[in-house]
C-alpha positions, -999 to 999 in steps of 0.1 A, spaced: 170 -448 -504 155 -471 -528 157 -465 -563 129 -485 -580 98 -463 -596 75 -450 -568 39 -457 -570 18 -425 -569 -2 -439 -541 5 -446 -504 20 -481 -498 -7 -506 -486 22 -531 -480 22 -543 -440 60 -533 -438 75 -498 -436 85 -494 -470 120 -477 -480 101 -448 -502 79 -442 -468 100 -419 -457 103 -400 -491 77 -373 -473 108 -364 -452 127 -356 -481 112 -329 -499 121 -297 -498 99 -269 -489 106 -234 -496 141 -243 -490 137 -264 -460 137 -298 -452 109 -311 -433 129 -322 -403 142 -281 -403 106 -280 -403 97 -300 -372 128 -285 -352 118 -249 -356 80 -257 -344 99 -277 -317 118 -246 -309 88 -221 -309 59 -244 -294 75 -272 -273 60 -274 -233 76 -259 -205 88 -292 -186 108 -298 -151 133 -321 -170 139 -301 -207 153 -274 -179 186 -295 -175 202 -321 -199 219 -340 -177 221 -376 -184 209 -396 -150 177 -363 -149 169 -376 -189 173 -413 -177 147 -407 -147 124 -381 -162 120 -413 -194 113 -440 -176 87 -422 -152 72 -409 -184 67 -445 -199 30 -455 -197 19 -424 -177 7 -389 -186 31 -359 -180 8 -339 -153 13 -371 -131 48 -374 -138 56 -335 -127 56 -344 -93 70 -374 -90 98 -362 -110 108 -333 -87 104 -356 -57 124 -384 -73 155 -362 -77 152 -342 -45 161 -372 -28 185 -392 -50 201 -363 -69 225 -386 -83 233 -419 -99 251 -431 -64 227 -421 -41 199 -443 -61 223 -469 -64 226 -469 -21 184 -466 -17 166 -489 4 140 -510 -14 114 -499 5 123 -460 4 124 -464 -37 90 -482 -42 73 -454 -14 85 -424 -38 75 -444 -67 39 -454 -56 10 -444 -76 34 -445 -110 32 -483 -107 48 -508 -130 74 -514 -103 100 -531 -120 111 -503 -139 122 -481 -106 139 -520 -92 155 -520 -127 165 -486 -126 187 -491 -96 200 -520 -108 213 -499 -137 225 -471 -108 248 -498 -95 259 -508 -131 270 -478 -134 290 -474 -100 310 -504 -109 314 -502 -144 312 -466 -150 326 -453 -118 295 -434 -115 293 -413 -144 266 -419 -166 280 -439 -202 280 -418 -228 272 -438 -259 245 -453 -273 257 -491 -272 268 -482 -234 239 -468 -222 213 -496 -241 234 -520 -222 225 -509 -191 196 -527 -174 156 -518 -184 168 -495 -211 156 -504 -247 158 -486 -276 136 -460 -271 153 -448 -241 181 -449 -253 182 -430 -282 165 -403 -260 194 -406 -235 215 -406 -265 199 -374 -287 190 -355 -255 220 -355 -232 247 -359 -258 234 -350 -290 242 -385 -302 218 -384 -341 200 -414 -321 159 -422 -331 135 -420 -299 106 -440 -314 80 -440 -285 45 -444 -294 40 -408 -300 64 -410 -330 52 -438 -344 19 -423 -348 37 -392 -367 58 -409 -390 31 -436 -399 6 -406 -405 33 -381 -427 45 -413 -447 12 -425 -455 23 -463 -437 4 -490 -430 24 -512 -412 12 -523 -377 35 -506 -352 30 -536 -331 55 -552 -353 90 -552 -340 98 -553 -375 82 -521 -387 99 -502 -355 129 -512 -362 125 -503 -398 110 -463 -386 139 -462 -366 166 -474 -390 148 -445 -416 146 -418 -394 186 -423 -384 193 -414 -419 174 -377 -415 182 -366 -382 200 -332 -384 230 -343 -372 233 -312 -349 197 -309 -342 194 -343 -329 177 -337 -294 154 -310 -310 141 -331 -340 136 -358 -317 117 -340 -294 97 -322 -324 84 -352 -331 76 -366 -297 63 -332 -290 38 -333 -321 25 -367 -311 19 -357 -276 -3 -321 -284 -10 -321 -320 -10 -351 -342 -34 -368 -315 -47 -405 -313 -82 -412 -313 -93 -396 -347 -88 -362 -332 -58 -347 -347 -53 -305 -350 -42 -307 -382 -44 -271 -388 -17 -263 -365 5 -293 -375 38 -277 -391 39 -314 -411 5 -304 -424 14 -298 -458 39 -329 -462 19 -356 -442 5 -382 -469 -25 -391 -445 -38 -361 -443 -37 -358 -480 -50 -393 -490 -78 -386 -459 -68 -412 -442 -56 -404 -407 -84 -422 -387 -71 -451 -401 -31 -444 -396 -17 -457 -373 -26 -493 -378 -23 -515 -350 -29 -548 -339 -49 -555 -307 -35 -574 -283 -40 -604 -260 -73 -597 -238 -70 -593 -205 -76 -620 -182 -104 -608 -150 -93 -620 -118 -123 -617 -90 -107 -607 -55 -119 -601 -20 -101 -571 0 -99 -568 35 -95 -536 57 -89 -556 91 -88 -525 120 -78 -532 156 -82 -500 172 -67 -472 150 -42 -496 132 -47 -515 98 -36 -548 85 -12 -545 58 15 -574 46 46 -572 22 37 -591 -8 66 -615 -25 98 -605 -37 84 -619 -75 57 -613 -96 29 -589 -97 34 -560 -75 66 -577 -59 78 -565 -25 46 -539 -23 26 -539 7 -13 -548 4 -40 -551 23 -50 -584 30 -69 -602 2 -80 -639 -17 -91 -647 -50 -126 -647 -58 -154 -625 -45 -168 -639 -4 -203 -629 2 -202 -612 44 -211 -649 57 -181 -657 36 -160 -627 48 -167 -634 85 -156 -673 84 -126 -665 62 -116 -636 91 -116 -667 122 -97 -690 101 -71 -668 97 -72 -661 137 -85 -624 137 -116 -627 157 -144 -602 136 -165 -577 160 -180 -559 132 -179 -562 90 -187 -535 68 -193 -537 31 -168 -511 13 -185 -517 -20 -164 -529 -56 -135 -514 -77 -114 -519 -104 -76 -522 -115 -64 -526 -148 -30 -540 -152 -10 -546 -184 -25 -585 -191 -47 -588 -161 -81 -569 -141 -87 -570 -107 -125 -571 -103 -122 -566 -58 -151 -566 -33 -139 -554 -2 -148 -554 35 -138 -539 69 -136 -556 90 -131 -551 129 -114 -574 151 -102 -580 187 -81 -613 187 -52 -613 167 -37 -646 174 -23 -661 142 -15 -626 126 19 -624 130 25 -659 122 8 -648 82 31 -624 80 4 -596 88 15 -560 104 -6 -539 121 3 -499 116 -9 -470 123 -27 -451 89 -3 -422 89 31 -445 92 20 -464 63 15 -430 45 51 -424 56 73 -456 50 48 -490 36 44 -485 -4 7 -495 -12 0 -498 -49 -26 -480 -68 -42 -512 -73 -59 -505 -35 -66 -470 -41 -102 -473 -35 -100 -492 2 -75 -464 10 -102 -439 19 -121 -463 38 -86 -473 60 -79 -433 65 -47 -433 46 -42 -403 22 -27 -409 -10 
């Protein structure tokens, strides 16, 4: 704690400031605030498939799905997930293929390929029981901090900070900060100052108190319930009338727009599909056919006999939209019916039947939209 004369004023500076988290320090009718934040925890926290068990690997799993997607979606995916690889060795043995089909629709792929690759970390230098400290489990691949310290506070009870987004917007808004929480060195800092107030056997409930206020009360957007915030009467934004503008944040890069053309090539009842590479976007996926840059049906219909797939019949399926991290799709797609299929196997092109692809191919999100028009139910 720093001992210099405190300004009566929130700190404008664009660091997290050591007095920041002096609104954690008070005592409040006999409690401290984080006492505070673990008893609403207690009384108000969700009902959720993985807060039923503890276990290390369910944490592990039930984190990484919950990364960049919204807990409703995650429900399911979660109690799927498990079902089949109830344990660290079982992931470890999946088939690629097998993995990336339970994990479609979650997308950002790589963190289900780096998830096994941590599984067989694990067998071989763990013997297959999850680590059990903090330095252990960071080490293991596609874990960061975040994950875990929630490994770490959840499972173990390890006094750990889980600083996802959610948190970041709480402490910012009760300390009154305006550093940019896209700064490495402002999370670091909100996670070094948070490790000093952590009831050190309350760990997992403070954590998720906080978590838990982020993700139902202390809201982005402008749209807070501040009324039923238990930090209410200790958060300095709310005093100063400043939440709209806490959490500040730096905008990132814009997106780059990439124009495609999609193709639902049909002979008979099966669909084209192909496996796309083993790096990059989507690695190791399976897509429907498709080429940079939007082909009027003139376009389409040339582009179909140069690839040796003879066209009977193209359709217009009409436009959509994928947003990546760094990059939009802006696709155009066609059907397109064929009767020659000479050169398809030599471009690497299978043709399956709708309901095995359901089955066993994993087809991104990304192709959502041409789904319904190739009779394959997502």
């Amino acid at each position: 704690m720093c001992n210099k004369k405190l300004p009566d004023r929130v700190c404008d500076s664009e660091e997290f400031n050591c007095f920041g988290m002096l609104s954690f320090e008070k005592n409040l009718d006999g409690k401290k605030p984080a006492e505070i934040i673990v008893e609403w925890y207690r009384e108000h926290k969700r009902d959720l498939p993985w807060r039923r068990n503890s276990d290390a690997y369910r944490v592990w799993v039930s984190e990484i799905m919950l990364q960049q997607t919204r807990v409703e979606t995650v429900k399911p995916y979660y109690e799927r997930f498990l079902k089949e690889f109830p344990t660290v060795k079982e992931l470890a043995q999946a088939q690629e293929d097998k993995l990336l089909k339970l994990w479609e629709g979650l997308g950002y792929y790589n963190r289900v390929r780096n998830m096994q690759k941590a599984a067989r970390q694990i067998m071989i230098d763990y013997q297959g029981e999850f680590p059990d400290t903090y330095e252990e489990i960071r080490s293991l691949k596609g874990i960061g901090n975040y994950t875990a310290g929630a490994i770490s506070a959840f499972a173990y009870g390890i006094p750990k900070a889980a600083v996802d987004g959610n948190v970041l917007r709480v402490v910012s808004r009760i300390t009154g900060s305006r550093g940019d929480i896209m700064k490495q060195s402002v999370r670091r800092k909100i996670e070094e100052e948070l490790e000093k107030i952590i009831p050190r056997d309350e760990a997992s409930d403070f954590n998720q108190g906080l978590i838990e206020l982020g993700a139902i009360v202390c809201l982005p957007n402008g749209e807070p319930k501040c009324r039923e915030c238990p930090a209410a009467s200790f958060c300095e934004a709310r005093k100063q009338g400043i939440i709209t503008e806490i959490p500040v944040k730096s905008k990132g890069k814009a997106r780059k727009i990439e124009d495609r053309t999609v193709f639902v090539f049909k002979d008979g009842k099966k669909l084209a599909i192909r496996k796309r590479p083993g790096r990059g976007l989507l690695a190791g996926l399976y897509e429907f056919p498709n080429e940079k840059g939007h082909m009027e049906i003139d376009e389409a219909s040339v582009y179909s006999k140069k690839i040796g797939l003879m066209p009977v019949r193209i359709k217009e399926l009409g436009h959509a939209k994928h947003v990546f991290s760094h990059i939009e799709w802006h696709m155009r797609g066609y059907e397109v019916i064929v009767d020659e299929l000479e050169q398809a196997n030599e471009r690497g092109y299978l043709f399956i039947l709708p309901e095995e692809i359901e089955q066993e191919y994993p087809i991104p999100s990304a192709f959502e939209y041409f789904t319904r028009y190739a009779g394959i139910v997502k």
